[in-house]
NUNU-681771 format. One line per field, with one value per residue (C-alpha): residue number from 1; residue in one letter; x, y, z. Coordinates in steps of 0.02 Angstrom, whole numbers, padded with zeros to 5 digits. Each point is the difference from the previous one (the first is absolute). Layout:
! NUNU-681771
pos	(NUM;...)
code	(A;...)
east	(X;...)
north	(Y;...)
up	(Z;...)
! end
This chain:
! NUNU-681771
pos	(1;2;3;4;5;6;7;8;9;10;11;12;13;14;15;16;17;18;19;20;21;22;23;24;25;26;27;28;29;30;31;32;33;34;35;36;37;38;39;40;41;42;43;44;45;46;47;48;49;50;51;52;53;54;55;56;57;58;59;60;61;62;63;64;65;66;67;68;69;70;71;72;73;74;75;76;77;78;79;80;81;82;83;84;85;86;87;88;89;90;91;92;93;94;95;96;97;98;99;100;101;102;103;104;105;106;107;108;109;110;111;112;113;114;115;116;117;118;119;120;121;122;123;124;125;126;127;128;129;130;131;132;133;134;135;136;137;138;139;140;141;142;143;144;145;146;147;148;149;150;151;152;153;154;155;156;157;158;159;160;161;162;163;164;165;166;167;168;169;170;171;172;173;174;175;176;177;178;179;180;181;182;183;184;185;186;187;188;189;190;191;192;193;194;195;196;197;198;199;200;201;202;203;204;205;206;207;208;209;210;211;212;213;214;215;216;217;218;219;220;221;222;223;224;225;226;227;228;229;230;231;232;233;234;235;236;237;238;239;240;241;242;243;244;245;246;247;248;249;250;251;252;253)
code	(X;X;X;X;X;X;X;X;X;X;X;X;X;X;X;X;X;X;X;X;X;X;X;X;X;X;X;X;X;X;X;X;X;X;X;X;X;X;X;X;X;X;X;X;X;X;X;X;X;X;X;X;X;X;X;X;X;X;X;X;X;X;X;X;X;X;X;X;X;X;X;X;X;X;X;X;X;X;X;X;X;X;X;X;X;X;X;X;X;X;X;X;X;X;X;X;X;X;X;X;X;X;X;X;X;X;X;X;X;X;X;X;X;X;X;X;X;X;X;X;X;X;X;X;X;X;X;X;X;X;X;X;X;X;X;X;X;X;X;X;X;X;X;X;X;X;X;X;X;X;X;X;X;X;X;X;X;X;X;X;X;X;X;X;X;X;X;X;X;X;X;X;X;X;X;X;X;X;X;X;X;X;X;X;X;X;X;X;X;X;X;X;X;X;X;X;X;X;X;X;X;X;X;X;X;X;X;X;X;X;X;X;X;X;X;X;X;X;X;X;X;X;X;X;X;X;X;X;X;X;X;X;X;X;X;X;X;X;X;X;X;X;X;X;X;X;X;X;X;X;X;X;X)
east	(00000;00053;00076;-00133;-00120;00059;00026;-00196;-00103;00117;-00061;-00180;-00008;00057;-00132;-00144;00076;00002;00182;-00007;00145;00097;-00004;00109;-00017;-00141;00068;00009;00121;00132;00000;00157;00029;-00059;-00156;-00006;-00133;-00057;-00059;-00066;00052;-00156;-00125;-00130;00014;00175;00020;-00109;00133;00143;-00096;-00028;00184;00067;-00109;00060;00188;00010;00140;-00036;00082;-00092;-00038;-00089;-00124;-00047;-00122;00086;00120;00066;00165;-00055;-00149;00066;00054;-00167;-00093;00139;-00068;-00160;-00099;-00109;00024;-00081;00105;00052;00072;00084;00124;00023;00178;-00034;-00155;-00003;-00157;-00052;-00137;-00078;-00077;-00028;-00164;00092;00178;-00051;-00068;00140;00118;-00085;-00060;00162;00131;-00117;-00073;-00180;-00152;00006;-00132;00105;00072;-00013;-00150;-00032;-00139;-00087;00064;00170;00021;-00077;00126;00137;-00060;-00003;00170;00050;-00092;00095;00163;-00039;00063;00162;00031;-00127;00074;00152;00153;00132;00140;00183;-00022;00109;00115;-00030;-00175;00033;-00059;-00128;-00017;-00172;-00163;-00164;-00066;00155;-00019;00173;-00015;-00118;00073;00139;-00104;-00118;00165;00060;-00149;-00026;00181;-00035;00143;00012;00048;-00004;-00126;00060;-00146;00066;-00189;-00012;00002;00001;-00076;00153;00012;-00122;00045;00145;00151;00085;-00161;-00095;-00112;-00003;00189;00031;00207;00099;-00105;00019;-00082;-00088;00147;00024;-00104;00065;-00013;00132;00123;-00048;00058;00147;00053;-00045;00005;-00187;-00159;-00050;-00105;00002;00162;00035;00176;00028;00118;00030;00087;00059;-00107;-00084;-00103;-00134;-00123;-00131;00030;00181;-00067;-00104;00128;00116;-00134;-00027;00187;00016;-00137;-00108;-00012)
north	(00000;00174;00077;00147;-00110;-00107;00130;00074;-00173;-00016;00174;-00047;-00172;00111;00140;-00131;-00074;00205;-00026;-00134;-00078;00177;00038;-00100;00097;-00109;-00013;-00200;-00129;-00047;-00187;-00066;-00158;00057;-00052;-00133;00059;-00121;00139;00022;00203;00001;-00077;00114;-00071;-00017;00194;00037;-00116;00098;00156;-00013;-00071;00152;00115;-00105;00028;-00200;-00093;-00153;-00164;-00003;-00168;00048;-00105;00018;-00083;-00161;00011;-00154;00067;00026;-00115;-00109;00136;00102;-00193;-00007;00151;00009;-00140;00041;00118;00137;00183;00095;-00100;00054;-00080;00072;-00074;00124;-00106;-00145;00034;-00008;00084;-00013;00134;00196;-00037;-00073;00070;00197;-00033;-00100;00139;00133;-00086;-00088;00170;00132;-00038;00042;-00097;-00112;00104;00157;-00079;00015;-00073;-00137;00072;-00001;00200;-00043;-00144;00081;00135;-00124;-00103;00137;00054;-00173;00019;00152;-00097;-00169;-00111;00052;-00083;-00133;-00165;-00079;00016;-00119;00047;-00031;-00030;00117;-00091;00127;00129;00180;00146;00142;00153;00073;00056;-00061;00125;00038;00035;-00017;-00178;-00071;-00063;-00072;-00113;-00018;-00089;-00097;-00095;-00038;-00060;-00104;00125;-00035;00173;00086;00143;00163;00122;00182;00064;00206;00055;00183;00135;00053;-00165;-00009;-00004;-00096;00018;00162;00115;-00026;00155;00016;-00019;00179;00010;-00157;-00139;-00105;-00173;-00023;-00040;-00216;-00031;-00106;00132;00090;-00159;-00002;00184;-00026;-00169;00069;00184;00024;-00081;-00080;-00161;-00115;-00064;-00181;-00130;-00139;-00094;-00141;00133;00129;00131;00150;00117;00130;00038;-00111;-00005;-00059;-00122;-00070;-00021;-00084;-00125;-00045;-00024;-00075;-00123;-00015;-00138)
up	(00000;-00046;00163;-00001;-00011;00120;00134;-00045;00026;00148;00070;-00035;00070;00163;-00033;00004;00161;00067;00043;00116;00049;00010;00172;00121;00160;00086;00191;-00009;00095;-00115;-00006;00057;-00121;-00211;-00049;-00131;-00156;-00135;-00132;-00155;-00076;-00096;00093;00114;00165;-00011;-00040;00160;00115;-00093;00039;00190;-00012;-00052;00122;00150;-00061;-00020;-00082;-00074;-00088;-00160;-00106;-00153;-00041;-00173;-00108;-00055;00110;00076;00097;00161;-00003;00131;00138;-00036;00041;00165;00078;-00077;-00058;-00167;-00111;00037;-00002;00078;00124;00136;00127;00153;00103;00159;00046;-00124;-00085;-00181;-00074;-00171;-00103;00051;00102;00133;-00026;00045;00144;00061;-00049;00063;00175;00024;-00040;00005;00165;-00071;-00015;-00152;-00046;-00047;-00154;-00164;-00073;-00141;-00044;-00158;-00044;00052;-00107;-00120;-00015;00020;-00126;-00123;00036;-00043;-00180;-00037;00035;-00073;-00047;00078;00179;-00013;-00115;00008;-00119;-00003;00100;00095;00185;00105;00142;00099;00026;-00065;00088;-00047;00066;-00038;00047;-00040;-00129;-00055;-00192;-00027;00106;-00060;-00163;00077;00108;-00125;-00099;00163;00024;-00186;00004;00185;00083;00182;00091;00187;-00041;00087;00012;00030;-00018;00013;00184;-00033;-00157;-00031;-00076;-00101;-00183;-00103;00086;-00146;00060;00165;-00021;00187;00051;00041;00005;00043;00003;00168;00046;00152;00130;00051;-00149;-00152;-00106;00103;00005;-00200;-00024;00076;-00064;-00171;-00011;-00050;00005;-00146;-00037;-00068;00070;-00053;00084;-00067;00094;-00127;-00115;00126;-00097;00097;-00134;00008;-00147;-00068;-00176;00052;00117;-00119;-00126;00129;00032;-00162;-00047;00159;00024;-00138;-00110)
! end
């Protein structure tokens, strides 16, 4: 897809969601051990556990799931029997929950120290919207393509809606890409807007202090996602377009 292009169905598959999944500033308990997340990109209840994800400031250890996909058919049926997704694994209490009816709850209840009540709901709007950001994107991050396994999981930084992201992970779970998902969702305005012109930085931009944004900056001298490692090739690049051309020459078959 043209890059333009790319970058303006990404935008409006985050539009019809009304930028969820930007904000990371939720007060929650950081879980101690990463959650494990059996995902599909482009399926709707999946984006509403990536969502909530990102608003909690969760990591995550991502196995994309995508239609046809056989690679991690036997670890999703470990942890979670069935194949419903999402599916999530949960090592600080040794649950596993299937599908976003039952996952937000547990989230939210379980970190968040609210009723299960509070969370986002799978209701009929919701998926609605979600589903139709998944039409504007598809087919991308919903079948399989034939691919290298890694040795070892790569790691994304990103952000739920993410326009810039989203392709990226979109090409991950197509190419069954294991990775530690980094969410560095927004915690301030004067971070809203790409990275070369926040509209609301006024003067030198600075991250909210013990936040991973501020161990980002000064690790890597801005703030910029996506970010992708991959360990297997000791490669550490920012831009999508570039990431998505490494991926390809990397891993696709």
């Amino acid at each position: 897809m043209n890059k333009n292009l790319e970058l303006l169905s990404s935008t409006i598959a985050s539009s019809l969601r009304l930028w969820r999944g930007t904000w990371g500033d939720k007060p929650s308990h950081t879980p101690e051990k990463l959650l494990v997340l059996f995902d599909r990109e482009d399926d709707a209840e999946c984006r509403l556990v990536r969502e909530a994800l990102t608003e909690l400031n969760f990591d995550a250890l991502v196995y994309p799931c995508p239609i046809g996909g056989t690679r991690f058919a036997a670890k999703r049926k470990k942890f979670a029997p069935g194949t419903q997704l999402p599916a999530l694994y949960d090592p600080n209490t040794g649950k596993t929950l299937a599908g976003a009816e039952k996952i937000l709850p547990y989230l939210y209840s379980e970190y968040l120290g609210t009723n299960a009540s509070d969370a986002p709901k799978v209701s009929p709007l919701n998926m609605l919207g979600a589903q139709l950001a998944g039409l504007v994107r598809s087919p991308m991050g919903l079948e399989v393509r034939e691919s290298t396994a890694p040795k070892k999981n790569l790691t994304l930084y990103s952000f739920e809606s993410s326009p810039y992201s989203r392709p990226v992970r979109e090409r991950l779970c197509e190419l069954e890409l294991p990775y530690h998902l980094i969410n560095l969702g927004k915690l301030q305005w004067a971070e809203l807007g790409p990275a070369i012109a926040r509209p609301f930085a006024f003067g030198k931009y600075e991250p909210v202090a013990g936040s991973k944004r501020e161990a980002f900056l000064k690790e890597h001298g801005k703030v910029q996602l996506p970010y992708l490692i991959d360990p297997n090739h000791k490669i550490k690049m920012f831009e999508s377009t570039a990431i998505l051309d490494y991926l390809e020459r990397t891993y696709a078959k």
